[in-house]
C-alpha positions as CSV (number, residue, x, y, z in Angstrom):
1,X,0.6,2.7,-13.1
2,X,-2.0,4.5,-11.6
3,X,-4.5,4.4,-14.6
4,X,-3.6,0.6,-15.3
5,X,-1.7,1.8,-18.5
6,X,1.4,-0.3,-20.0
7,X,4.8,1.2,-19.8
8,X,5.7,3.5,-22.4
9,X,8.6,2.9,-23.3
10,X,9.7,-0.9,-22.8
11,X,12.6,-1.7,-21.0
12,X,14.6,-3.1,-23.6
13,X,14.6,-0.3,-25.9
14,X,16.7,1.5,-22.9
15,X,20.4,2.6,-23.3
16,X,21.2,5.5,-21.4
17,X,23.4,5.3,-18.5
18,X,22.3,6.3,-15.1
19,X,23.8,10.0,-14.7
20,X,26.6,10.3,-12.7
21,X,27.0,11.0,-9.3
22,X,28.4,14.7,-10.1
23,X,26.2,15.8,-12.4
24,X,24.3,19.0,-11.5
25,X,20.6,18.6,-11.8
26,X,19.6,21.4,-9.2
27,X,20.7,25.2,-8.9
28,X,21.6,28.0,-11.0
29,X,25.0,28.4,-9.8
30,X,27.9,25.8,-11.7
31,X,29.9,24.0,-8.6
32,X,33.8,24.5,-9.0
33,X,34.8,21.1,-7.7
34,X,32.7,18.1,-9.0
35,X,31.5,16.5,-5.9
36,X,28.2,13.6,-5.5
37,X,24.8,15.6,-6.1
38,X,22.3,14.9,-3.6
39,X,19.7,15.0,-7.1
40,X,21.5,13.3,-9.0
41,X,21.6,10.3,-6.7
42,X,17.5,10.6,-6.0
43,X,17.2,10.4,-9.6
44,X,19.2,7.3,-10.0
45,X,17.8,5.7,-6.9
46,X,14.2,6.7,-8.5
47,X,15.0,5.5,-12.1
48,X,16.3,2.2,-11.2
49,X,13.0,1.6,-8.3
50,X,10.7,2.4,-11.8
51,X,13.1,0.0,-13.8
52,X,12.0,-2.9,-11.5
53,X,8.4,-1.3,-11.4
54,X,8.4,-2.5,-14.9
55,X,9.3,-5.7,-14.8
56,X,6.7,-6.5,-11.7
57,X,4.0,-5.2,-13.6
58,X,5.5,-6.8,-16.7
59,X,5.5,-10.4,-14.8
60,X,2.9,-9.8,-12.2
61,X,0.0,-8.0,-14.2
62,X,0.7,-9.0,-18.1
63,X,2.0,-5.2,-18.7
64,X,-1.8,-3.9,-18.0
65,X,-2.8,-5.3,-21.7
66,X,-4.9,-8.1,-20.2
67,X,-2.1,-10.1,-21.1
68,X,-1.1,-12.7,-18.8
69,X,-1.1,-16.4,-18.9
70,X,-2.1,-18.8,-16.4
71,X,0.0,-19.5,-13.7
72,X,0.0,-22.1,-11.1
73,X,0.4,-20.8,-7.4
74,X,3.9,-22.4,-7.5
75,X,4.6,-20.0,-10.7
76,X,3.6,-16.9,-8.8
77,X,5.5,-18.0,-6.0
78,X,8.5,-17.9,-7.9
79,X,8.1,-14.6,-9.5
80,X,7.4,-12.8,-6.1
81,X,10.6,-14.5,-4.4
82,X,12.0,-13.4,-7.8
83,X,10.7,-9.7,-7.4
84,X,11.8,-9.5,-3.4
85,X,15.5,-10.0,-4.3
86,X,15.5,-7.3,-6.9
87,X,13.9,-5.2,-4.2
88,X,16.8,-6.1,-1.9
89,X,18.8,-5.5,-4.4
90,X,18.0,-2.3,-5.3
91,X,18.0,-1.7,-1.0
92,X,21.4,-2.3,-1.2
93,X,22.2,-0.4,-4.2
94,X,21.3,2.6,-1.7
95,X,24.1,3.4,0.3
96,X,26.2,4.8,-2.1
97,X,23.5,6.7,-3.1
98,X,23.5,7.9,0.5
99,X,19.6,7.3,0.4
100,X,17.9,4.7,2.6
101,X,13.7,4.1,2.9
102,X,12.1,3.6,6.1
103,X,11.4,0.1,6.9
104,X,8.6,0.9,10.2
105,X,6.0,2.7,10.5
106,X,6.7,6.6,11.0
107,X,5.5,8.6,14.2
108,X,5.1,12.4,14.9
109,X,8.4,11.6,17.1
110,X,10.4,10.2,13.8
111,X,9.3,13.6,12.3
112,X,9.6,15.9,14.9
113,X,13.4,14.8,15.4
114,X,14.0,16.0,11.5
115,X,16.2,18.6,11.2
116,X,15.3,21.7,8.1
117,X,19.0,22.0,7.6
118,X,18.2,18.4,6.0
119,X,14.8,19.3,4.5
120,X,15.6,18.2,0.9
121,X,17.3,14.5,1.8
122,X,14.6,13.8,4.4
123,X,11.9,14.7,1.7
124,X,13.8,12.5,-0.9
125,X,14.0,9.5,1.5
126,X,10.3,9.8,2.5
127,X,9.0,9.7,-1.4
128,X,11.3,6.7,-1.8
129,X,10.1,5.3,1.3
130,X,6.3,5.6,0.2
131,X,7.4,4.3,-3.9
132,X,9.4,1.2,-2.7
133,X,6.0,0.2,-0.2
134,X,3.7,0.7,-2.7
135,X,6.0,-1.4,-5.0
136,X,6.1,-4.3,-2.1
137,X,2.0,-4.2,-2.4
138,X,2.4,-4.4,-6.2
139,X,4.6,-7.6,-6.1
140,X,2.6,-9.6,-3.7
141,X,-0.8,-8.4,-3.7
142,X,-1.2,-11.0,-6.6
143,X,-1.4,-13.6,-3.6
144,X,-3.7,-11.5,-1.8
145,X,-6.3,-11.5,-4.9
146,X,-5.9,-15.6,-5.0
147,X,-7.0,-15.8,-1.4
148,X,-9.9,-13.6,-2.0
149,X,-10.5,-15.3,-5.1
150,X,-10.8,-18.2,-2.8
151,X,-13.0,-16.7,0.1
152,X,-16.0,-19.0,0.4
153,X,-15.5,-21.6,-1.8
154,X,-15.4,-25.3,-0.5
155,X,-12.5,-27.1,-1.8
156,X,-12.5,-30.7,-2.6
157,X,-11.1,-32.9,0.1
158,X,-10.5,-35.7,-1.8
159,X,-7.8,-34.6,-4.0
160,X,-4.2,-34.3,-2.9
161,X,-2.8,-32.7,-5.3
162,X,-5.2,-29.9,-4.6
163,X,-4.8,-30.2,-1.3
164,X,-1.1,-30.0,-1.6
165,X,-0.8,-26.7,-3.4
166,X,-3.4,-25.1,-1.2
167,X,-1.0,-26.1,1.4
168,X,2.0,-24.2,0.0
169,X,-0.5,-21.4,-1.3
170,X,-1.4,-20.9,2.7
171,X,2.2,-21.0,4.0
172,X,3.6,-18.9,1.2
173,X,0.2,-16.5,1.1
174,X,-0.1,-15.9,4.5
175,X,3.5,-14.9,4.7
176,X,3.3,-12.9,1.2
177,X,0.4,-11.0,2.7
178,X,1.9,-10.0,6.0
179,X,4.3,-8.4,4.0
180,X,1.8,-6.8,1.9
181,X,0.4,-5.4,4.8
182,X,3.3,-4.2,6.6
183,X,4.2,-2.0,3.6
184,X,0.9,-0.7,3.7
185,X,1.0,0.6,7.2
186,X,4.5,1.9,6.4
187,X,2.9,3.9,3.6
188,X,-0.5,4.7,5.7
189,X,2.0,5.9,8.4
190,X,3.9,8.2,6.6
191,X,1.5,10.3,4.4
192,X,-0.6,10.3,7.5
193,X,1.8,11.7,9.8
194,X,3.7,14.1,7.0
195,X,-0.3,15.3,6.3
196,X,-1.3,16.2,9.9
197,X,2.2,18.0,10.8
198,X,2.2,21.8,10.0
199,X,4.8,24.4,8.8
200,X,7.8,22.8,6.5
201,X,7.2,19.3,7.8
202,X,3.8,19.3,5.9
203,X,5.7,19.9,2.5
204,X,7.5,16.4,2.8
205,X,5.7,14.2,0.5
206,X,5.7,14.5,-3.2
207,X,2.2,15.3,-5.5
208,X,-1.0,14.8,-3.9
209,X,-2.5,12.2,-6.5
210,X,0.7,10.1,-5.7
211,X,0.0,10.0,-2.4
212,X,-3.9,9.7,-2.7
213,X,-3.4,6.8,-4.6
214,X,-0.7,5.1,-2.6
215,X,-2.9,5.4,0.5
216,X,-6.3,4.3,-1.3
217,X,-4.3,1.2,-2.4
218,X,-3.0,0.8,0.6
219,X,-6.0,1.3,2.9
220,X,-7.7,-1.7,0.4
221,X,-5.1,-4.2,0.5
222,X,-5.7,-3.8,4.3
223,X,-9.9,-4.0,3.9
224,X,-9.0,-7.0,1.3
225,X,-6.7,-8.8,4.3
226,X,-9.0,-8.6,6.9
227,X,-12.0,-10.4,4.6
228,X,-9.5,-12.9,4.0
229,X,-8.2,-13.3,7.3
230,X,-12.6,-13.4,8.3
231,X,-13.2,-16.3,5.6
232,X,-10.1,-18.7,7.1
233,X,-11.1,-17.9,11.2
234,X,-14.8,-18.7,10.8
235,X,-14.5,-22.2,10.3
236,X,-11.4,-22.8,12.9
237,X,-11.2,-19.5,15.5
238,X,-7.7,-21.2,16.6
239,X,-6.1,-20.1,13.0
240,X,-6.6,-16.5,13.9
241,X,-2.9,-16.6,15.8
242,X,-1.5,-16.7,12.6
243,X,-3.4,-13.6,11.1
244,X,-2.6,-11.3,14.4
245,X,-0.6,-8.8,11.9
246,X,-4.2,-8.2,10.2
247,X,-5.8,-6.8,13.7
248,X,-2.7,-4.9,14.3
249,X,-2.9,-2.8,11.1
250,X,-6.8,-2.3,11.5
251,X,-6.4,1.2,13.2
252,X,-4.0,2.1,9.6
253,X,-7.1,1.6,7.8
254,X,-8.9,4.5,9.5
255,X,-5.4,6.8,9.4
256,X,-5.8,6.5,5.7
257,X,-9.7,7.6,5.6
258,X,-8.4,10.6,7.9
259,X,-5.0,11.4,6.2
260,X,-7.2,11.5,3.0
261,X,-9.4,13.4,4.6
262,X,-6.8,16.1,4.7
263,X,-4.5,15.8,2.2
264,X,-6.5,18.4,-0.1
265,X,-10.7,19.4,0.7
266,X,-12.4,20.5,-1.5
267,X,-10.8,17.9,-4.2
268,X,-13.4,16.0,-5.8
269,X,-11.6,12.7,-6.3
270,X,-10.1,12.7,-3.2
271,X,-13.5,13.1,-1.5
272,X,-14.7,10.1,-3.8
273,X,-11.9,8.3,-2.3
274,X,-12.7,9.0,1.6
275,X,-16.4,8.7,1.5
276,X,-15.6,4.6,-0.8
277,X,-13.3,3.8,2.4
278,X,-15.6,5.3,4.8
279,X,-18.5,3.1,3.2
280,X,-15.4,0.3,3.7
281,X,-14.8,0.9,7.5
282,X,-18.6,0.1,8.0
283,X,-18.5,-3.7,7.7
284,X,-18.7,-5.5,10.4
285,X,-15.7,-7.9,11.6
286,X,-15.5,-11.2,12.2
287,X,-15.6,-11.7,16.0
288,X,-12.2,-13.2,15.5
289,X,-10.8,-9.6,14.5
290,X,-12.6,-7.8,16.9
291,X,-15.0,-7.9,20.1
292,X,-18.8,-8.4,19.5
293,X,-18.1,-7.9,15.7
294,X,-17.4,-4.1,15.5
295,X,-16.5,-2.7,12.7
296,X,-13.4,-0.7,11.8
297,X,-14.4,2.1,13.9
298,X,-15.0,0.1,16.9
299,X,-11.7,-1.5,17.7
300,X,-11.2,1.1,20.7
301,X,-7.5,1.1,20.4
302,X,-6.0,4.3,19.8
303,X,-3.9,4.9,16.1
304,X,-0.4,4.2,16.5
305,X,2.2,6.6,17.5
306,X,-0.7,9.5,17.6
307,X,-2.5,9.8,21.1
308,X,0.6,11.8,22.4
309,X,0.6,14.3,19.3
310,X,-3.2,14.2,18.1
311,X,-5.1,12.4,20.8
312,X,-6.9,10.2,18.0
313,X,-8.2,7.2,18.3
314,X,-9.4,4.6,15.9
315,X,-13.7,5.9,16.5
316,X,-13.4,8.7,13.6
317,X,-15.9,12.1,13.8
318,X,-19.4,11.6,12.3
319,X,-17.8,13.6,9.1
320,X,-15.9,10.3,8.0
321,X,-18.9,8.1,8.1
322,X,-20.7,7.6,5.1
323,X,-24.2,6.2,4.7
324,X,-25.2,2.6,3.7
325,X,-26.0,3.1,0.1
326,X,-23.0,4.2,-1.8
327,X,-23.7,8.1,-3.3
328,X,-24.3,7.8,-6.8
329,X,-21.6,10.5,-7.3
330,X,-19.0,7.7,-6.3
331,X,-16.9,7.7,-9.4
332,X,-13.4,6.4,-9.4
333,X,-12.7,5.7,-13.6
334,X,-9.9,8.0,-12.8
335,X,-8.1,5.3,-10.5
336,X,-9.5,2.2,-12.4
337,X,-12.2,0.1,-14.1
338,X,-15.1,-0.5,-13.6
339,X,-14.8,-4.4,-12.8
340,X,-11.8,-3.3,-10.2
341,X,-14.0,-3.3,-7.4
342,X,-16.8,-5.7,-7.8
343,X,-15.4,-8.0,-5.0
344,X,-15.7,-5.0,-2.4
345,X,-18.8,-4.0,-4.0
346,X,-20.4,-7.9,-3.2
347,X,-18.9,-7.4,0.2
348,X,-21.4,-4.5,0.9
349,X,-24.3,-6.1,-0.4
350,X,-23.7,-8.9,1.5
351,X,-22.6,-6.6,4.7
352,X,-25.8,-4.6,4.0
353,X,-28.2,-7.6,5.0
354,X,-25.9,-7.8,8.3
């Protein structure tokens, strides 16, 4: 997934069964009495969230092979709705797993009320918490590319048809990308807090390039809502009630530069990473989005759940900021291709003239 490559080994060629509840992945020591394995049933909850991670990138993204065909909005529509009930399927497949994901945010209160007795369940919960959100931005970011695909363009008034699907498109997209978003603060929140917590809190998450790329995802689906959110306000202000979940997750955006920032210096790609975002952060906003058109760092609210527990606020130290021109060390082939970016890249030639 994280290097755009097709699945391996395609779905249908599966015929295992899912390991049963007593079977003993963990531990040196053979249990007496056969009893549920707190492994085990991470392994099954993990197996069957990668199952459907298949079929969304199968439907959704033509298996990475350049492969899909054309779909009409009212197409992708359907395979989203189609993707969200698996999902709630498989949320409901959980409790007799005795697993659960977080559905908010987390806060330095969420984690300072975990227990080390329960170290091993609250670390499985929080990596299946941070795989099913990034899923949820898998499934509908496809919406969120079609409303960027349409940022700027003037669309005919005189055809109904048109006018008709751009109608659903809206109602559906906006929706679509709310949820889009709200997974990516969820993720944002969690590998932020877990990162700046110390002693065996800080071991919660899983390996670092999982959560490096979960959070760079995240922290552009964010960038990508707010341009979106920009195009459709600047030609009516009055539609900007309907994107108020995009200025709430601004101050997510700059948790992710700084949770980055910390997940592991003196890593080269994670470096590459912060200093893209921080380049990010530096457009300016539509006046919609924020006063006298600040830019990410400008908002002046304070990160969510932090002030009592870091005293952050969304204006990050000078050693986040990048400069205008992007370092010609900025490589990221190791996350994806070359093309991936090109929209953000046009944003900050265009933001550069600003």
């Amino acid at each position: 997934m994280t290097f755009g490559r097709p699945s391996m080994i395609p779905e249908g060629y599966l015929r295992l069964e899912l390991p049963a509840a007593t079977l003993q992945v963990m531990g040196q020591t053979p249990q007496s009495t056969p009893a549920p394995q707190m492994d085990t049933m991470f392994f099954t909850a993990t197996i069957t969230l990668y199952n459907l991670m298949y079929k969304i990138i199968d439907s959704c993204y033509g298996q990475n092979l350049g492969l899909e065909e054309f779909r009409t909005d009212s197409d992708l529509v359907t395979l989203i709705l189609k993707g969200e009930e698996q999902l709630d399927e498989w949320r409901s497949s959980l409790g007799p797993l005795q697993m659960s994901v977080y559905n908010t945010p987390l806060s330095p209160h969420d984690l300072e009320n975990m227990d080390v007795e329960n170290k091993l369940m609250e670390r499985f919960i929080i990596v299946l918490s941070v795989r099913y959100h990034n899923l949820q931005i898998l499934l509908h970011r496809p919406l969120l590319e079609k409303f960027l695909d349409e940022c700027g363009r003037v669309t005919p008034s005189n055809n109904s048809k048109f006018n008709m699907d751009r109608r659903m498109l809206q109602h559906m997209g906006i929706s679509s990308i709310e949820t889009c978003i709200t997974s990516a603060m969820v993720v944002i929140s969690m590998i932020h807090t877990v990162i700046m917590s110390s002693g065996w809190r800080r071991d919660l998450l899983g390996a670092w390039n999982y959560s490096l790329f979960y959070t760079f995802n995240a922290g552009l689906v964010i960038f990508a809502a707010t341009h979106v959110a920009h195009d459709d306000c600047k030609s009516d202000t009055e539609r900007f009630s309907r994107w108020k979940f995009v200025e709430k997750a601004l101050p997510y955006f700059n948790m992710a530069i700084e949770a980055l920032q910390n997940l592991d210096r003196g890593n080269r790609v994670v470096e590459r990473c912060v200093s893209y975002l921080s380049q990010l952060s530096l457009a300016p906003l539509s006046p919609a989005l924020a006063s006298n058109g600040d830019s990410y760092h400008d908002t002046g609210e304070s990160l969510p759940n932090e002030s009592a527990s870091h005293g952050a606020s969304v204006r990050l130290p000078n050693s986040f900021m990048a400069p205008r021109q992007m370092p010609m060390e900025i490589d990221l082939s190791e996350f994806m291709l070359d093309t991936d970016l090109d929209f953000f890249n046009r944003q900050m030639d265009v933001n550069h003239h600003y």
